[in-house]
N, C-alpha and C positions, 0 to 999 in steps of 0.2 A: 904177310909173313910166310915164308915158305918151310921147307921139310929142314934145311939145316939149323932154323930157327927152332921148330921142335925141340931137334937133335941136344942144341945149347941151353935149353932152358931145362930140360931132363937131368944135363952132366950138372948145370949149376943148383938143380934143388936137390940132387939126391949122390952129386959128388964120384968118388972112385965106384960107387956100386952100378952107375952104368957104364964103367971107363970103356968096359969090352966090346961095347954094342959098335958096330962098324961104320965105319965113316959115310957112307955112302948109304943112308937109307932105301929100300926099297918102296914105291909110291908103286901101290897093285891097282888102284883104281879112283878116280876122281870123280865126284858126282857136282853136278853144273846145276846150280838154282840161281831165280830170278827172284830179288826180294822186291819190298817198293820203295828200298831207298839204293837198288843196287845187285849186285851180281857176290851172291856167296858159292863158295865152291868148300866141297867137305874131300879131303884127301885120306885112303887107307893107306898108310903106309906101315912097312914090319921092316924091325932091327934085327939082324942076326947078330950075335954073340960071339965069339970067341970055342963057344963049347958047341955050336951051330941051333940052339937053343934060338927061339926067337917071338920078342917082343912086337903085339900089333896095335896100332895107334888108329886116331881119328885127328884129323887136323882142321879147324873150321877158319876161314880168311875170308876176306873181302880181296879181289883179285886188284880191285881200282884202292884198294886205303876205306872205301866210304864207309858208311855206318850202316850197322847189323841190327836186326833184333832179336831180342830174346825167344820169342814168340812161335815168329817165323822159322828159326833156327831150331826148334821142336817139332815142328812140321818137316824139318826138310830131315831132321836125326831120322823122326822117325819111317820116313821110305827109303833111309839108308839102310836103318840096320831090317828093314826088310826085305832086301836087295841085295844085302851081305851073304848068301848061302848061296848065291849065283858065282859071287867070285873064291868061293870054296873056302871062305872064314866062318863061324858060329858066333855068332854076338855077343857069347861066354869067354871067349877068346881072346877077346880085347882088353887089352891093360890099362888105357888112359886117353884122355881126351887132349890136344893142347889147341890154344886159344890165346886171344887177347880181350882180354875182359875192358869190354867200352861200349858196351851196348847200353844204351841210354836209360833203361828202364831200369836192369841191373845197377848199373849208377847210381839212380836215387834209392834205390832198395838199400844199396849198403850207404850209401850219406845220411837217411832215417835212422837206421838201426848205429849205426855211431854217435848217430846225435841226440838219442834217445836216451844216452845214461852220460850221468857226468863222468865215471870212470873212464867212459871209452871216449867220450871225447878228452880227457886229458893224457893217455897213453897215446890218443894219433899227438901228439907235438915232442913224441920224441922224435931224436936224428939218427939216433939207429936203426941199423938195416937189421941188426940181429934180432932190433926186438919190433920196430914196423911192419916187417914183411909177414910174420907169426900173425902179430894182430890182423893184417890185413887176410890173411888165409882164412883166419878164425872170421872176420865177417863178411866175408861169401858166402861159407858155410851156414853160419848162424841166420843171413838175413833172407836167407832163400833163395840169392840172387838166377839160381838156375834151375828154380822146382820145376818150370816145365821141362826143363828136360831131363830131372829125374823122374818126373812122373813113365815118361817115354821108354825112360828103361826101367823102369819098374814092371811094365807089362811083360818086359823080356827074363824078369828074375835077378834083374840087378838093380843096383844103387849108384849112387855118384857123390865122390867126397872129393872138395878140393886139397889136395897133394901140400903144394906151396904157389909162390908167386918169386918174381923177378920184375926188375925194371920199372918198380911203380911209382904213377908222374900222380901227382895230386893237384888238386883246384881246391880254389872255394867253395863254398857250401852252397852260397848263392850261385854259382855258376849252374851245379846240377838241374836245376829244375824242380829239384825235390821241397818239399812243401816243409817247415823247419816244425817238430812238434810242440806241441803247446806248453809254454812256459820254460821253453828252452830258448838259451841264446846263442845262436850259428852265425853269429855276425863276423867273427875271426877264427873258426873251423875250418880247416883243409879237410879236405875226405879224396880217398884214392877216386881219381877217372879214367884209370890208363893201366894196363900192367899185363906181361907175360903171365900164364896161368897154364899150370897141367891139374886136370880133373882125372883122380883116377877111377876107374868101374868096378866094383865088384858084388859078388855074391848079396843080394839080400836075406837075411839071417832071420 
């Protein structure tokens, strides 16, 4: 997923209030890791505005498509954002993370945590977008699917809350891996495996 993909998951969760941000993001610097299923690369890139005002991001991809971990990807945040005051950004300065949320561990964390209450497995079978993708934001959030790496910025004075979500593809329950909790029945559960994702950063309070 590259920087225009950012750019479109930003306009489509949060609408005309990033209309101004300029077409042509700025990428200041890319950091290159080796995971062990793969090559992740975390991209800084800033939007200027309209008002010359400017928004700075984190972008996290797999350069080949392949699979991420959650893990790893706390390891590699955090000698980013230790690394960030060489390229003349302050780690306070960053508005948001974007992503695709497919990391396999994250996966079963939110398959768990939906299939753990009957309410929420019957809100995932609706077909709307208006009110799936809400649900889906609310259990990333809720399930923890990214604690390591808010623990990561947490040393820095910040937090991490997921924003919204776009484009999410759902599986089986059985397909995750995740273990189905006891006395529950996941035998015809979809749960999200796939989806555009902006984490936004801020202030710990």
């Amino acid at each position: 997923m590259r920087p225009l993909a950012t750019l479109l998951i930003i306009s489509a969760i949060f609408g005309a209030s990033f209309g101004a941000l300029a077409d042509e993001p700025e990428i200041q610097k890319t950091w290159k890791f080796q995971g062990k299923q793969g090559a992740v690369e975390i991209e800084l890139t800033r939007f200027a505005d309209s008002d010359g005002k400017k928004a700075t991001s984190l972008h996290i991809y797999s350069p080949n498509g392949g699979p991420r971990s959650v893990t790893e990807e706390a390891e590699f945040l955090a000698k980013v954002l230790d690394d960030l005051p060489s390229t003349g950004v302050n780690a306070q300065s960053l508005d948001w993370i974007s992503l695709r949320f497919n990391e396999p561990e994250a996966v079963r964390k939110v398959a768990v945590y939906a299939a753990s209450s009957k309410q929420r497995r019957g809100a995932l079978k609706t077909k709307s977008v208006s009110v799936a993708y809400p649900l889906v934001t609310s259990f990333l959030n809720e399930s923890g699917a990214y604690k390591e790496w808010d623990r990561v910025f947490r040393s820095h004075g910040l937090t991490l809350k997921v924003a919204g979500v776009e484009e999410v593809i759902m599986e089986p329950f059985s397909q995750t891996g995740a273990s189905c909790p006891q006395a529950t029945d996941c035998s015809n559960l979809l749960v999200p495996k796939d989806a555009l994702v902006q984490i936004n950063v801020v202030p710990v309070k």
